[in-house]
MARSELO-321230 format. One line per 10 residues: number of its first residue (from 1); their letters; for each residue x, y negated, z of C-alpha. Coordinates in steps of 0.02 Angstrom, whole numbers, plus 32768, in hexadecimal, padded with zeros to 4 digits. Layout:
<sites>
NUM = A = X/Y/Z | ...
</sites>
This chain:
<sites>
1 = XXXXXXXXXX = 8466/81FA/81B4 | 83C2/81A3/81D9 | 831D/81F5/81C2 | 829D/8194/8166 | 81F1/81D6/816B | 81A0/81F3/80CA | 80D9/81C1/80DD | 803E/81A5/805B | 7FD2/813F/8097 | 7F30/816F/805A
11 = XXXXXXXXXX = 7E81/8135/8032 | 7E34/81CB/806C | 7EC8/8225/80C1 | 7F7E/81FE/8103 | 8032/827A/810A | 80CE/8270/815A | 8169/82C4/8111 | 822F/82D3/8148 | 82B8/8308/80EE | 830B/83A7/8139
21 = XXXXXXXXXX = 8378/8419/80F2 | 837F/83AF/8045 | 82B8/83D5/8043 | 822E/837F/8075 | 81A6/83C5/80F5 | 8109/837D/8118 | 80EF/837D/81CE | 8051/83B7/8229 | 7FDA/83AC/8298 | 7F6B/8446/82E6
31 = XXXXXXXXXX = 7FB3/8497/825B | 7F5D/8412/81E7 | 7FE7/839E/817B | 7F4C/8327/8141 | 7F20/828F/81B4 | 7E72/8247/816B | 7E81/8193/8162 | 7E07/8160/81DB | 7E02/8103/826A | 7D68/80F6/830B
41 = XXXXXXXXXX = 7D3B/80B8/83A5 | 7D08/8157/8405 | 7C77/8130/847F | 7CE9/8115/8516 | 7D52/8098/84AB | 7DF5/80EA/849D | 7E2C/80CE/83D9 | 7E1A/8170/836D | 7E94/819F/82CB | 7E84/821E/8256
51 = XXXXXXXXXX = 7E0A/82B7/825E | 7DB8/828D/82FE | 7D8C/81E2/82C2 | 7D44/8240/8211 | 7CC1/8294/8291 | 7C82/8205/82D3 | 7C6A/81AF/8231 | 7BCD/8207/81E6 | 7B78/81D7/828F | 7BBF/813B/82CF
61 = XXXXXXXXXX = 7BF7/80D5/8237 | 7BE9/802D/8298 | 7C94/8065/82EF | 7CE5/80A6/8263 | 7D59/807D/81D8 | 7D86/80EB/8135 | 7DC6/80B6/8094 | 7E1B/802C/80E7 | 7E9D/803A/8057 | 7E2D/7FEC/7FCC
71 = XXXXXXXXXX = 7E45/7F36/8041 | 7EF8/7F28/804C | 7F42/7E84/800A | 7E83/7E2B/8038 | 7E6A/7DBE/8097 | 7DDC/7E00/80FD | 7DAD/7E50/8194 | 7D5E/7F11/81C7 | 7CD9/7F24/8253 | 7D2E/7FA9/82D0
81 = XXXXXXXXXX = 7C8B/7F94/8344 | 7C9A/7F04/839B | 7D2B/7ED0/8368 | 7D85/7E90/82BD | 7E23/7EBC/8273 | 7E81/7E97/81DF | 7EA2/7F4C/8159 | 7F4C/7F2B/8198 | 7F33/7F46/8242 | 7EB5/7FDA/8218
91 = XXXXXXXXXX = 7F58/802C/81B1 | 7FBC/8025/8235 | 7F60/8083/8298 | 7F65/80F6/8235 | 801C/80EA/81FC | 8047/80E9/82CB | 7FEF/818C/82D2 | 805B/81D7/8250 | 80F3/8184/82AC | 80BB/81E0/8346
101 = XXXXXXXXXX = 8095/8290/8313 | 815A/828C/82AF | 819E/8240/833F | 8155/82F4/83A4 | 81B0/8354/833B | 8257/82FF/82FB | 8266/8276/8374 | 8247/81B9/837B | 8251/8174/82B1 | 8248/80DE/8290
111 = XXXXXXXXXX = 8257/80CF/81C3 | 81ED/80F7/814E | 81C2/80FD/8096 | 8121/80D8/8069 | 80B9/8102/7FBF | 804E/809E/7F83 | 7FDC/80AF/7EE1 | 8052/8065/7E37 | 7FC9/7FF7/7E06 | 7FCB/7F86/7EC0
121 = XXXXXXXXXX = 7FF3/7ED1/7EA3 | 806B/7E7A/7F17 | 7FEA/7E3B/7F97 | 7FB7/7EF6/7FA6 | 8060/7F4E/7FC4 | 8098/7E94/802C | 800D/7EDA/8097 | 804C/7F9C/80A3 | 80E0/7F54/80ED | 8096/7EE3/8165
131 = XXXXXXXXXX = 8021/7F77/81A1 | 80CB/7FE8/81B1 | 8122/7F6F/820D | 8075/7F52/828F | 809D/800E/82A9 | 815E/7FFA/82DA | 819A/8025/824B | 8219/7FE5/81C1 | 81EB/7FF3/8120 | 8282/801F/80BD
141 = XXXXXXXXXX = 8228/8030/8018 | 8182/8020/7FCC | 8171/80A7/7F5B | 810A/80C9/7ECF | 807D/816E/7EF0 | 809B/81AA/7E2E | 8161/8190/7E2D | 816C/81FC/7EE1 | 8113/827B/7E97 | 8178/8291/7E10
151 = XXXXXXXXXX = 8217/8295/7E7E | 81C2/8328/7EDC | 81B4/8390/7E36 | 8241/83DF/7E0C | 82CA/8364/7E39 | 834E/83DE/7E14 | 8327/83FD/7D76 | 83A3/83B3/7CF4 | 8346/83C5/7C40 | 82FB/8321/7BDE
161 = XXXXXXXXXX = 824B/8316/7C09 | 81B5/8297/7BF4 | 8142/82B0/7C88 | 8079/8259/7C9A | 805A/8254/7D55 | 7FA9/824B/7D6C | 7F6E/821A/7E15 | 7EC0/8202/7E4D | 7E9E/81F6/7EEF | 7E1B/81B7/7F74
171 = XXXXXXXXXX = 7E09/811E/7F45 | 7E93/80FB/7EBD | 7EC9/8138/7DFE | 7F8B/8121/7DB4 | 7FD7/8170/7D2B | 8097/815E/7D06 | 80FF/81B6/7C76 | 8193/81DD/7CCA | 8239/821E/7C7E | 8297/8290/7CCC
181 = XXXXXXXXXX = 835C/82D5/7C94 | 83FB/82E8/7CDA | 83AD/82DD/7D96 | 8376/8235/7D75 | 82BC/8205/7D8D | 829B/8157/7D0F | 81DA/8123/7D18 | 81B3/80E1/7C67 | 8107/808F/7C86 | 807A/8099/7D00
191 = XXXXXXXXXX = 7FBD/8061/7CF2 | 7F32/8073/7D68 | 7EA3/803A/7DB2 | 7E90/8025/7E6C | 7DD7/801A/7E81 | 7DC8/80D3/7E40 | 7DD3/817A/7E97 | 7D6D/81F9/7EEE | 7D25/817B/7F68 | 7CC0/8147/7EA0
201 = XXXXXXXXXX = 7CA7/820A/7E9D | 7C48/8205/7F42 | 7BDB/816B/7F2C | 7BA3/81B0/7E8D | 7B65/824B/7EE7 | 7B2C/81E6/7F67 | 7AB7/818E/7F17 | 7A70/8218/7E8D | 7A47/8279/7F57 | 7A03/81CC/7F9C
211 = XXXXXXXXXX = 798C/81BF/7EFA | 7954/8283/7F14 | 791C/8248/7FBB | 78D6/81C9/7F95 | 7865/81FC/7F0F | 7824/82A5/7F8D | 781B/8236/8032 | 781A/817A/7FEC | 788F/814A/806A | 7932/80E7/8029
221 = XXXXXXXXXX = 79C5/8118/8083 | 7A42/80AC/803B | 7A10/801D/80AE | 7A16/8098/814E | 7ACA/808D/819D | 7ACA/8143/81F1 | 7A61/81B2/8183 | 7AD4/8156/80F7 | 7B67/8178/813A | 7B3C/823B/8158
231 = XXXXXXXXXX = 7AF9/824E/80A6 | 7B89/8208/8058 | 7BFF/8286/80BD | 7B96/8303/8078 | 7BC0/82C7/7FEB | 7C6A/82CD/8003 | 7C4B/8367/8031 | 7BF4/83B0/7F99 | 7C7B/8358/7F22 | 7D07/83E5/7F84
241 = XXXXXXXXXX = 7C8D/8479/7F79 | 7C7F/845E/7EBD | 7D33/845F/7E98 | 7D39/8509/7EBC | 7C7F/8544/7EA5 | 7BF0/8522/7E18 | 7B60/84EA/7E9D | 7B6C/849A/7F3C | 7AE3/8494/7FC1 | 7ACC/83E9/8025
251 = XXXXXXXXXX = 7A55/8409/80CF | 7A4E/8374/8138 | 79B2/8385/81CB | 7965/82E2/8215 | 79AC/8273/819E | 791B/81FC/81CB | 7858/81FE/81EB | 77A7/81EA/81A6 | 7702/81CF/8221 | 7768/8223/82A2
261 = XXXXXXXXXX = 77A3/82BB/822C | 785A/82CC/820E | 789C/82D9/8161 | 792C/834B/813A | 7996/8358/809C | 79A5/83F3/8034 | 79F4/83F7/7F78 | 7A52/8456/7F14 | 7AD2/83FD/7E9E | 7B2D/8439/7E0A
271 = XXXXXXXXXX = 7BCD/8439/7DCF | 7B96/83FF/7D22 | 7B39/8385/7D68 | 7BB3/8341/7DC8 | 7C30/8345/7D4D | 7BB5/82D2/7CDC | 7BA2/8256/7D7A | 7C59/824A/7D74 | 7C95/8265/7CBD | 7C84/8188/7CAA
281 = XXXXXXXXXX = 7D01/8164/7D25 | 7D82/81F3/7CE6 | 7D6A/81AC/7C3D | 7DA2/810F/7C85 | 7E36/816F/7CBC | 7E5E/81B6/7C02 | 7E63/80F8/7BD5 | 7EF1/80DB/7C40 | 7F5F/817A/7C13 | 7F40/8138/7B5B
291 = XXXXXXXXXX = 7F79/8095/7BA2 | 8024/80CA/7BEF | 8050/8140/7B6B | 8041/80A7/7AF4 | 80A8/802C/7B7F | 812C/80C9/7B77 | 8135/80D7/7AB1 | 810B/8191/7AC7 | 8076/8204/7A7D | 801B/8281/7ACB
301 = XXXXXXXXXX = 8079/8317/7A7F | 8124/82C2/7ABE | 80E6/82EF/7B6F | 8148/8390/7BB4 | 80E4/8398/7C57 | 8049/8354/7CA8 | 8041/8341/7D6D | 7FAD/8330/7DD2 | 7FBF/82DA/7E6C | 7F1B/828F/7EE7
311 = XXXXXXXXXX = 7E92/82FF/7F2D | 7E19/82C8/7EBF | 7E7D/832D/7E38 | 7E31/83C4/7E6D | 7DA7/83B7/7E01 | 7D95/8429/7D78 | 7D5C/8398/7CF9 | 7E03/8335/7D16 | 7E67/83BF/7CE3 | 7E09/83E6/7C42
321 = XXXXXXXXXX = 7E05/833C/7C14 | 7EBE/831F/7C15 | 7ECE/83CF/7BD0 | 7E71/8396/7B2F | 7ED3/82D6/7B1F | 7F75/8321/7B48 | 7F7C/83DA/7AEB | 7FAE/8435/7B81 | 7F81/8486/7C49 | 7FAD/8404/7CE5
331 = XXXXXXXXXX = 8019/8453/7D56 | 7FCE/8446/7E14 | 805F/84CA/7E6B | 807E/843F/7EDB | 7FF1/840B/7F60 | 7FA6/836B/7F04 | 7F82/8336/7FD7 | 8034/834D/7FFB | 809C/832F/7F6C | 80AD/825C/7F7F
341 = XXXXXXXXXX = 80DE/8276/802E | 816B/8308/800D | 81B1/8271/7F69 | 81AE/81E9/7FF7 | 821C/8244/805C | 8282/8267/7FEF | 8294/81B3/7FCD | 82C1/81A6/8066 | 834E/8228/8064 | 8384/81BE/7FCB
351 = XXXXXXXXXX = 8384/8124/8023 | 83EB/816D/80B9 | 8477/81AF/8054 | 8425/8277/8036 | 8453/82D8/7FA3 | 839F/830E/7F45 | 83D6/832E/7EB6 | 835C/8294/7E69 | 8399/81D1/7E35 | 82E9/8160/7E37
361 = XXXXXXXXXX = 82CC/80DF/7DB3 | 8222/808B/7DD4 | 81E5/800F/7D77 | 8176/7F72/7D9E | 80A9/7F87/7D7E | 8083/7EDF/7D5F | 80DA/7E43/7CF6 | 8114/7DBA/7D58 | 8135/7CFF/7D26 | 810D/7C58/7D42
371 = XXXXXXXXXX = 8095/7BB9/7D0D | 80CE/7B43/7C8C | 8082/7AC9/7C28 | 8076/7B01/7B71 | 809E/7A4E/7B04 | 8045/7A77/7A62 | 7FAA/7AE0/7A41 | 7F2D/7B08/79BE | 7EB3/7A7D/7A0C | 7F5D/79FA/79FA
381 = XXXXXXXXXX = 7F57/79E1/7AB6 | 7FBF/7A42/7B49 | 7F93/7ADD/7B98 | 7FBB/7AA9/7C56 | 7FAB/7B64/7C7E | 8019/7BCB/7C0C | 805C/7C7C/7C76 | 8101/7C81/7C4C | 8148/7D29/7C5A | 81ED/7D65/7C9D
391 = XXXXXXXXXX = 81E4/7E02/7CDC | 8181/7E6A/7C7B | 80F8/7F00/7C95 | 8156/7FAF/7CB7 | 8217/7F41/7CBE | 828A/7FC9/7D0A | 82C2/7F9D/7DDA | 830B/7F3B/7E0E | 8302/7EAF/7D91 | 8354/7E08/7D93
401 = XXXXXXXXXX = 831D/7D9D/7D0D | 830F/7CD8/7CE8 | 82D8/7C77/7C64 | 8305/7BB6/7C4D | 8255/7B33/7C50 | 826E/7A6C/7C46 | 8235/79D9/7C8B | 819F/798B/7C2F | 81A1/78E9/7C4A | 820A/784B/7C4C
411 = XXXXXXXXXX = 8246/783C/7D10 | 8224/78D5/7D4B | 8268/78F3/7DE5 | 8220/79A3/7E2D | 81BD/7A43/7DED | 8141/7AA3/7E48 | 8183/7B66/7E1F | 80DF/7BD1/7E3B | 80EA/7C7A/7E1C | 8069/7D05/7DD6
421 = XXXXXXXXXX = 805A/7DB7/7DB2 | 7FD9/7DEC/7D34 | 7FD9/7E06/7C76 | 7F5C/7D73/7C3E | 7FB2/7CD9/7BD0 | 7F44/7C69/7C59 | 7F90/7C72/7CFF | 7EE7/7C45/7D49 | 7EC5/7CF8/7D18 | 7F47/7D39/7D5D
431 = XXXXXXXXXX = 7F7F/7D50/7E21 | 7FDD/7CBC/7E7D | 8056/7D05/7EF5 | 80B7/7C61/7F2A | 80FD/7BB9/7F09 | 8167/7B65/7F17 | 81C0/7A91/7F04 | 826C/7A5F/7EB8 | 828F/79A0/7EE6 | 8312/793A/7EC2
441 = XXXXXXXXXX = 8333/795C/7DF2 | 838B/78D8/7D94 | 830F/7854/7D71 | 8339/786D/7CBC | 82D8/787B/7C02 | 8257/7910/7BF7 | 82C0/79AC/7BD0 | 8320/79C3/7C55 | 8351/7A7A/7C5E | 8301/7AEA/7CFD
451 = XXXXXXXXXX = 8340/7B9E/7CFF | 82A9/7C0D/7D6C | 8304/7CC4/7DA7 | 8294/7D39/7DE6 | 82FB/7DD5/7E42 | 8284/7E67/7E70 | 82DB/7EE7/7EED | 82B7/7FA5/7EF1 | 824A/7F99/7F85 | 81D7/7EF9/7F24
461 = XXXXXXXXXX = 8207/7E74/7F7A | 821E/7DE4/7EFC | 82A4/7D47/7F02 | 8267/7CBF/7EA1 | 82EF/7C41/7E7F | 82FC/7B7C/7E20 | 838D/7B2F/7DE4 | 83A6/7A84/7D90 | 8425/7ABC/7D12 | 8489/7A0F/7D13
471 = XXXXXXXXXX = 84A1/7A03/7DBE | 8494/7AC5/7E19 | 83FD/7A5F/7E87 | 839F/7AFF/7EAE | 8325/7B50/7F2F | 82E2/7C01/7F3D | 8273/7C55/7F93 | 8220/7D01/7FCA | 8186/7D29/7F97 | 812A/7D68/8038
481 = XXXXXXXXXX = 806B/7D49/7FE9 | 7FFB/7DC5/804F | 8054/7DA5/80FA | 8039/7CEA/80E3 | 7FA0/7CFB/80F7 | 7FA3/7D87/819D | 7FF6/7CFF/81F5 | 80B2/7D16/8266 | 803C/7D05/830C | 7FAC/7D67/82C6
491 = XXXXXXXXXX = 8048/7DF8/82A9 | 808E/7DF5/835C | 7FD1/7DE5/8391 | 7F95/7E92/8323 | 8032/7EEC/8361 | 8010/7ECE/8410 | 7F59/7F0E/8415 | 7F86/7FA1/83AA | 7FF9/7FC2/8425 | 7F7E/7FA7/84B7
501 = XXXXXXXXXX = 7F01/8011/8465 | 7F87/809A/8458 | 7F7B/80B0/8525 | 7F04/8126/8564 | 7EFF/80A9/8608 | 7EF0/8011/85B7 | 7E41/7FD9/8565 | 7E19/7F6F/84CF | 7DE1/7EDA/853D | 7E78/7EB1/8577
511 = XXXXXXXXXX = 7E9E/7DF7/8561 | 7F0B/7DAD/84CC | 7F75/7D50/8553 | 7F9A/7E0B/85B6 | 8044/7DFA/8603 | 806F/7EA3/85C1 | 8030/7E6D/8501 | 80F3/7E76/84BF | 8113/7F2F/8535 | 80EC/7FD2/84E6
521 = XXXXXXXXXX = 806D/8046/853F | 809A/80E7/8528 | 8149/8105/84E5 | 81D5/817B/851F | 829D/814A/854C | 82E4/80EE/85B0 | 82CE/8035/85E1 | 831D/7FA0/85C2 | 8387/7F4F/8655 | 8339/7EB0/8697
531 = XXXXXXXXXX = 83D3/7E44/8645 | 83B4/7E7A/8596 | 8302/7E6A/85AB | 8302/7DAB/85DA | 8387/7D94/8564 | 8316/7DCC/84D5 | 827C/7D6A/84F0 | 82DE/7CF5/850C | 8328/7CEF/8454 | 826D/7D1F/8424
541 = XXXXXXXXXX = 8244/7C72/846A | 82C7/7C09/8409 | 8285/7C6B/8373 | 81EB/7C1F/8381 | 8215/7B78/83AE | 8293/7B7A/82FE | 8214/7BD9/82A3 | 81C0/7B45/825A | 8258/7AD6/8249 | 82D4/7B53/81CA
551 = XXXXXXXXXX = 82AE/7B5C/8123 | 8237/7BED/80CF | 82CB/7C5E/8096 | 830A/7C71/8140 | 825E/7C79/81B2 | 8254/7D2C/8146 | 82FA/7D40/8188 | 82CB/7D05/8243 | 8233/7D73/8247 | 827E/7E12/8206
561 = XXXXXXXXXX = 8317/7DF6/8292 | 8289/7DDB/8302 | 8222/7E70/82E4 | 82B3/7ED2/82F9 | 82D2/7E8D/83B4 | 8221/7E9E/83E2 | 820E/7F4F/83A1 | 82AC/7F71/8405 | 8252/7F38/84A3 | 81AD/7F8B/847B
571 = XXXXXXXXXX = 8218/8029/8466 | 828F/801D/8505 | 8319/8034/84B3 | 83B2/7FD1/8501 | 8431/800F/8471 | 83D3/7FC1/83EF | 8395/7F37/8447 | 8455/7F04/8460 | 846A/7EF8/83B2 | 83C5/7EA0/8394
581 = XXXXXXXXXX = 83F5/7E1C/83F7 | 848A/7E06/83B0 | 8463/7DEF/8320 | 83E7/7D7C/834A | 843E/7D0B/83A0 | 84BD/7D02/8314 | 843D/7CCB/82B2 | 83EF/7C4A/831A | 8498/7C01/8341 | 84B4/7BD3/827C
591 = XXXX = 83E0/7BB0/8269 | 83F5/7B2D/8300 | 8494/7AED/82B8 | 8441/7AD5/821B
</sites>
């Protein structure tokens, strides 16, 4: 049986989990399970994940990057000092060190699960996968963080029970009602809001120290990269120390200077004053509870259990608040760190054939549909924008749904199918995540009849598909929307200089045209013959040359077969670079046929 790696991939911090013995473990580090999501420069160069690269933050922020999760699915770049990089290639650094230390301790694994909040859109979790597979990894299933909590609670447990997960983490909130019986695991609805979390917590601290400071010194610090970034770690800081205590002490010397005197920092903070700073946002969060108890036809007293899940849970506030909405204590038995990791792996023992006692039915966050054109409104004109929906908000997975459209006018002879996910009636308020043209209908009278199918898989990849009813004419398509835009090159590009800035001998000036850009640097087994090898890039070449010529169904198709050879060859494996290339070629032999 394979082993599929179970990892959360976190605002603030990152686990790895594996199934063994029917239960998961979180693996470690130093002793330390938790991998902070951050990612440095050190001052020689050499790249810097995880704790190390938390150091260096307060005092060189200019080659640092945190919260890296809140850009997935933009299109934008971070500073890593002199050099950009997309939050793709920023995750994968920090997926590839997760890879790394499970691969020290149960051998090379290449799978994984990975969570990601319930409330992503597609672009986001299109981008969690792209950053897994810049780390070597296949992605076998995108998980929701809410849903693999709840299979980590309990999952033997047979009784009928409704379940709120509440998870609020670094830089995320979700909430889920989940029901549980029988060993089977059904999420109901979800609801969320991915600009909130404890990162909110700590800029809201932040600033109430930076205004202290200000009004004793009359020096701004907001504007000041270094002394910023050290007060708001304080911060961060403070926020833990009053979890657990009712004052918290920030000291910070020489966080900058007056007429040659320098000025230090010393306050004392409340709890209750905290808790004021922050009781806005967690009202926000009460909003959304209220919101998927209503999407799950359920009232408060309905709810058997209430789970806490994110770090940012720890606060005293959050549990009173849901204690007086929901009529009873959250349980926190489980670490709220840990517990996302521990339900992805056991995903992942699902997904490789383990008994866990648990059957997962997620659901879809958002609706999805497409534009049409509305005939008659209100105003006695069309609406040109009218968001059709056919999969709706919270739809059980995987759903397969159509709905039939028609031609509007006289001679039609081919529909643009562009698809959205949002809740709004006006598309242009919703997300676009692809398009798509039909050509060649009958050239007939307006009406003729267009059946749209949209098929969303377990692991969210979604298969649009039109068909003129008349005739079966059809064409389909895979939506793909946040790799589109981190390009195939820009892909094999990223992967090769996170791979070069993997080697300890190997700098980050190397050249982009480096004849060892497709080798790994630092990887154990044995190597592929010198046959194999040229046989490989070889097919990688035809690839390329036929990548722009087949249609869009099968360059998803190409590229995944493609990947596959390449991480083969990165890894020296000659088994499963055999079979790569076999299968490759099989497919380029019917592609070039085509």
């Amino acid at each position: 049986m394979d082993v599929i790696l179970g990892i959360d991939l976190g605002t603030t911090n990152s686990e790895v989990a594996v199934l063994r013995d029917g239960q998961p473990v979180v693996l470690e580090h130093d002793g330390d399970p938790i991998l902070p999501s951050v990612v440095g420069l050190g001052p020689d160069g050499k790249l810097l994940v995880g704790r190390a690269a938390r150091n260096q933050w307060a005092f060189s922020p200019d080659r640092t990057v945190k919260s890296v999760k809140r850009l997935m699915g933009q299109d934008v770049k971070v500073k890593l000092g002199d050099q950009e990089f997309s939050p793709q290639e920023v995750s994968a650094m920090i997926l590839r060190s997760l890879r790394d230390r499970a691969a020290a301790q149960v051998g090379e694994v290449t799978k994984a699960v990975i969570t990601v909040p319930a409330w992503f859109n597609d672009a986001q979790r299109q981008a969690t996968r792209a950053a897994g597979e810049l780390a070597g990894l296949e992605v076998v299933r995108i998980l929701n963080e809410p849903t693999a909590a709840a299979l980590a609670y309990d999952p033997q447990r047979t009784e009928r029970r409704h379940v709120l997960v509440y998870d609020l983490g670094g830089g995320t909130f979700d909430v889920s009602i989940v029901l549980a019986e029988g060993g089977v695991v059904e999420v109901l609805s979800s609801h969320g809001d991915t600009r909130l979390g404890g990162d909110d917590f700590d800029e809201l601290l932040f600033n109430l120290l930076a205004d202290r400071f200000e009004k004793l010194h009359g020096i701004d610090l907001r504007g000041m990269l270094a002394p910023r970034a050290r007060l708001l770690r304080a911060a961060e800081d403070a926020k833990k120390q009053l979890s657990d205590h009712p004052f918290a002490k920030i000291e910070e010397e020489f966080l900058a200077e007056k007429d040659g005197v320098a000025l230090h920092l010393n306050e004392e903070i409340s709890r209750a004053e905290y808790e004021a700073l922050i009781q806005p946002l967690l009202n926000k969060t009460l909003d959304c509870v209220q919101r998927a108890l209503n999407d799950a036809k359920v009232v408060a007293r309905q709810i058997d259990e209430v789970l806490l899940v994110g770090g940012s849970t720890r606060t005293p506030l959050v549990g009173a608040l849901l204690e007086g909405k929901l009529g009873q204590p959250a349980r926190r038995e489980v670490n709220p760190d840990l517990i996302v990791a521990m339900g992805a792996a056991l995903q992942g023992g699902l997904v490789a054939g383990a008994d866990v006692g648990a059957v997962l039915v997620d659901i879809t966050p958002h609706s999805l549909g497409i534009r049409a054109v509305e005939p008659i409104t209100e105003f006695g004109m069309p609406f040109m924008h009218r968001f059709v929906c056919i999969v709706p908000r919270n739809a059980p997975l995987p759903a397969n749904r159509s709905e039939q459209f028609h031609t509007m006018q006289d001679g039609q002879d081919k529909v643009e199918i562009e698809v959205f996910q949002g809740e709004e009636h006006d598309v242009r308020n919703n997300l676009s995540i692809g398009k798509f043209m039909v050509e060649g209908l009958i050239s007939g009278p307006a009406g003729n009849p267009v059946v749209v199918q949209l098929n969303l898989t377990l692991d969210g990849t979604l298969k649009v598909a039109a068909k003129e009813k008349a005739t079966g004419l059809s064409k389909q398509i895979t939506i793909d929307n946040a790799l589109a835009r981190f390009t195939r090159d820009e892909g094999v590009s990223a992967r090769s200089r996170i791979d070069r800035m993997w080697g300890d001998s190997f700098g980050l000036d190397a050249p982009e045209d480096d004849d060892t850009v497709d080798e790994p640097i630092l990887v154990a087994g044995p190597q592929p013959g010198a046959r194999e090898g040229v046989q490989a890039r070889a097919l990688l070449e035809k690839a390329e040359r036929l990548f722009d010529r087949v249609a869009a169904e099968d360059k998803v198709e190409l590229e995944k077969l493609s990947m596959v050879v390449r991480t083969a060859m990165q890894d020296r494996d000659p088994p499963r670079l055999a079979t790569a290339t076999e299968k490759l070629a099989d497919a380029l032999f019917y592609l070039d046929d085509a």
